[in-house]
Structure formats: structure tokens, C-alpha cells
C-alpha positions in Angstrom: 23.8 115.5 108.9 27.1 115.2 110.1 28.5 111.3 111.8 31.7 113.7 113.7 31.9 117.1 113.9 34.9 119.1 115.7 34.2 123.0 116.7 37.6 124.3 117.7 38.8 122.2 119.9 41.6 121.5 121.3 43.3 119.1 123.7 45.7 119.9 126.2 48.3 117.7 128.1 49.7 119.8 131.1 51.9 122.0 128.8 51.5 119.8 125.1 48.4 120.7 122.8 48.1 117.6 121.7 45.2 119.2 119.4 45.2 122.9 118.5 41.7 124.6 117.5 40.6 121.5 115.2 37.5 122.2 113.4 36.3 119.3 110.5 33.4 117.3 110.0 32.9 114.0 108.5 29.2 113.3 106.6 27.1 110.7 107.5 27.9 107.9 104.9 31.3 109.4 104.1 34.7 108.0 104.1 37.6 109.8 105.0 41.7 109.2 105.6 43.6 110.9 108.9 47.0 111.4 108.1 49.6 112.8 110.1 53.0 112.1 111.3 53.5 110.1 114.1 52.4 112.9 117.4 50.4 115.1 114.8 47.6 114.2 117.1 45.6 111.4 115.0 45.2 108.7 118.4 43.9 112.3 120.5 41.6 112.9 117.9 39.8 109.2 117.8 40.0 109.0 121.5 37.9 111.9 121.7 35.2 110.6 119.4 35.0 107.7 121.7 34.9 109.8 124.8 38.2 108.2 125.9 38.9 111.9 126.8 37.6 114.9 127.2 38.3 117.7 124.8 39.9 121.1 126.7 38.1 123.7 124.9 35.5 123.4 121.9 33.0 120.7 121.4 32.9 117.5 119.7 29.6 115.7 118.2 29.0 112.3 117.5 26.2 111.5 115.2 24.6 115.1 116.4 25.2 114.4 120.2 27.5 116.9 122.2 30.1 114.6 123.6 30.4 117.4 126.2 26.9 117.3 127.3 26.9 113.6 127.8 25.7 111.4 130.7 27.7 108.9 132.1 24.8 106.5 131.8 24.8 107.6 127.9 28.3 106.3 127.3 27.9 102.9 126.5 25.4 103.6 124.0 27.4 106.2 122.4 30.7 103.5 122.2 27.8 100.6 121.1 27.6 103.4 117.9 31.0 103.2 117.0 33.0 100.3 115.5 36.6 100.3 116.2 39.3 98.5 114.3 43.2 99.0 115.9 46.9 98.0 113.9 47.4 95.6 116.8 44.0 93.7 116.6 43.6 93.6 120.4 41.9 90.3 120.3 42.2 87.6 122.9 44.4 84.6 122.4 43.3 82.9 125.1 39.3 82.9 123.3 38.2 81.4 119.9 37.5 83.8 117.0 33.9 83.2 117.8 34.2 84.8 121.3 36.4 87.4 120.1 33.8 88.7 117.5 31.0 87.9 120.3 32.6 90.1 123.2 30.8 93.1 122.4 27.6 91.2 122.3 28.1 89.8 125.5 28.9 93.0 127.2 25.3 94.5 125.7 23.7 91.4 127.2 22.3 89.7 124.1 20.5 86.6 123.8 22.8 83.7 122.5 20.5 82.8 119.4 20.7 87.0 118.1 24.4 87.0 119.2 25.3 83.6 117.6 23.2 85.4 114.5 25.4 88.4 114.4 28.7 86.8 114.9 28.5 84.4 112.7 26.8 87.1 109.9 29.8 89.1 110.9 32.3 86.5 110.0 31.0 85.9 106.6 31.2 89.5 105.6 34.9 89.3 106.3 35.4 86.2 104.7 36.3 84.0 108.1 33.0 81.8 109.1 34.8 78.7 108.7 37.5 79.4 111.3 35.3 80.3 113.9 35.9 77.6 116.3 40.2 78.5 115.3 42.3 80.3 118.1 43.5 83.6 116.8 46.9 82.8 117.0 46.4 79.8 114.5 45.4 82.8 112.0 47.5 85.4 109.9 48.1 88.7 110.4 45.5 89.5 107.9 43.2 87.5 109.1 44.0 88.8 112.4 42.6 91.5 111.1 39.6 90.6 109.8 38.6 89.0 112.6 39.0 93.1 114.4 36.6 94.4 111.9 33.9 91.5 112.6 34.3 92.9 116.1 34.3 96.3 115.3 31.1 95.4 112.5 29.0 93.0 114.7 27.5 95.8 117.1 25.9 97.2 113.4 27.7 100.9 114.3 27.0 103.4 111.9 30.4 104.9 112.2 33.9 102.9 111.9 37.1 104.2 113.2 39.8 102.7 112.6 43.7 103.8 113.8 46.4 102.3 111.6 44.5 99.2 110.1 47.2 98.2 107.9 49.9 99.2 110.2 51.6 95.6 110.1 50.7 94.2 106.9 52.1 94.2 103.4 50.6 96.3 100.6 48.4 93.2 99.4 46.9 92.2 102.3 46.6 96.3 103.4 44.5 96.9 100.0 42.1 93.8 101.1 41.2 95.5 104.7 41.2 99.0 102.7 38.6 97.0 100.5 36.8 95.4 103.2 36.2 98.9 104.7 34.6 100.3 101.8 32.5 97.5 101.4 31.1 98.7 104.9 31.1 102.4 103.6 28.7 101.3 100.6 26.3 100.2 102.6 26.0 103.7 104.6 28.6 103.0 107.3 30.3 106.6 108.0 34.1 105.5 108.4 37.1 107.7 109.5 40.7 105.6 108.8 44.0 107.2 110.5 46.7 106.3 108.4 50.2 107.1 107.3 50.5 104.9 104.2 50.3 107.6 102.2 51.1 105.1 99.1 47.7 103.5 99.5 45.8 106.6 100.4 47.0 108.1 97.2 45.4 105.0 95.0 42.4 105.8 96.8 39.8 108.6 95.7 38.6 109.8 99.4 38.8 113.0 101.6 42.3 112.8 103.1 42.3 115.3 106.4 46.3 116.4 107.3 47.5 116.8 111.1 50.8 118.5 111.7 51.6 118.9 115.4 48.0 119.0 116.4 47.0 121.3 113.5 44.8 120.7 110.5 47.3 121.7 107.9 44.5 121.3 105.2 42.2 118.7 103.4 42.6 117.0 100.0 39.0 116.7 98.6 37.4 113.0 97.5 38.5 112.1 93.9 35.1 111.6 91.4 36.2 108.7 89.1 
């Protein structure tokens, strides 16, 4: 069983293939690095998982469901799947942590007892449940952080993607979300990181997948201990 798999595809811009004939698949359960300079094609290819856009040729699955066979009214359950963590946080400064975590909740419509539940079991598994009354801005950048993956988390997805986690933070604080992540793997959660900090990704033993102008340029397999 496969939580993303990519037959051929591509994705054109007008005249730029942003993607070129990409074929991979990640495992259900499995956790896997992107890597790729910057325009290898490593956004294209997460946006696609999401159905943020469309691939040009070949087909892309999600947890065994054609993305190109999918119903608009199917959408929202597909994204409610998927977790996403970005190197800019994204989160709301003018809303408490609480609300930030609980935004994804709210969209789905749940009750506030379950969503007060999930948030708050959310928070503890990153480590933050005491500063959930706190502004964002009152927080660090690693904290900003954490506060993402409690969004990206509280939904339950069973696949995590998460584009440049550690973009902005120094190589202490970077190892802490790496470890927070596989934490989530553990526990069954497929996870696909994009990443150029090859540094860390070396100190870590999973399947590294290279990008090069759109191209896989090859895979390094996961590292048994």
C-alpha cells in the first residue's frame, strides 16, 4: 500500500516543465526527505499531492485515490488527509495559539468539546499546552513551529508534508522539529519532508529522493542502524 504514488508525470508551465516524467512512491508508514535545489521542482511536487494543481500528463495517487479522477466535492476530504507543515508557519497573529491549532477544526465543523479535545491533545504532543491562551508572536521561532505541526497534526492525517520545516531555524532547534516529525512517523504517520539541509538529512537514516530541474536524479535508500 502506497500513502503517494507518482506515474510519470509531469507538470508544465506554458513553456517550463516544472516536473519531467516523475515516477516514486512513498509507503504507507514511511518517511522520506525531498531534496533539490531551489526550482528542482520540490513546492510542484507537494502542491500536486494536495491537489493545489493539476498534473499535465501522468497520474498522481494519494492514499490509493487517483487525484485525477477526483470530485470536487471529494477535495476537502482528501486535504482533511493530509497534514501540512510550511518554513513560514502561516499562522495568524491576530488569533491565540489555541485558534491557530483549532482552525482546521472549525472549517470541518466540529463540536467545541471534540475540537477543544484535539487541540489541546495536539498541543501537548508538541510540547506547547501551556501557552495556549499566548499570541504567536509572543512565541519563538521554534515554537512557531510547533505550533504549525499541531495544526498540521490535529486533523489526525495519515500523511504529513512538510516543505522546508527547518528553513529558518538553527541546527538545534531544526533537529527538535526533525524529531517531533518522527515521533509522528512512529506512530504510522506516512511523512514526506522537502528539504535542502542536506547537513541534517545526512545525520538521518531515511529515503532521501533528489530533484534536479524537475527530474528525479536518483534516490539514496533508508539507512538500517
Amino acid at each position: 500500500m502506497s500513502a503517494i504514488r507518482f506515474d510519470n508525470v509531469s507538470k508544465n508551465y506554458g513553456a517550463h516543465h516544472a516536473l519531467n516524467e516523475v515516477t516514486f512512491e512513498l509507503a504507507k508508514g514511511e518517511m522520506a526527505f525531498l531534496t533539490g535545489h531551489s526550482g528542482a521542482g520540490k513546492s510542484t511536487l507537494l502542491k500536486l499531492i494536495m491537489h493545489m494543481e493539476k498534473a499535465s500528463h501522468g497520474q498522481v495517487f494519494v492514499n490509493e485515490q487517483n487525484l485525477s479522477r477526483i470530485k470536487p466535492a471529494q477535495v476537502p476530504f482528501l486535504r482533511r488527509q493530509i497534514g501540512v507543515v510550511f518554513q513560514n508557519h502561516q499562522l495568524l497573529f491576530d488569533r491565540s495559539v489555541f485558534e491557530n491549532v483549532a482552525l482546521p477544526l472549525r472549517i470541518a465543523g466540529y463540536d467545541s468539546r471534540e475540537l477543544a479535545r484535539r487541540v489541546r491533545a495536539a498541543l501537548d504532543k508538541v510540547g506547547l499546552l501551556k501557552a495556549e491562551q499566548k499570541n504567536p508572536i509572543e512565541l519563538s521561532g521554534g515554537e512557531q513551529q510547533r505550533v504549525g505541526i499541531a495544526r498540521a497534526v490535529v486533523n489526525k492525517p495519515s500523511l504529513i508534508l512538510a516543505d522546508e520545516p527547518t528553513g529558518n531555524l538553527d541546527p538545534k532547534l531544526s533537529a527538535e522539529i526533525m524529531s517531533l516529525l518522527e515521533q509522528f512517523n512512529s506512530v504510522g504517520v506516512s511523512v514526506l519532508i522537502a528539504s535542502h539541509d542536506l547537513a541534517l538529512i545526512r545525520r538521518l537514516k531515511h529515503r532521501v529522493i533528489g530533484l534536479e530541474g524537475g527530474r528525479l536524479i536518483g534516490e539514496r535508500p533508508a539507512q538500517v542502524s
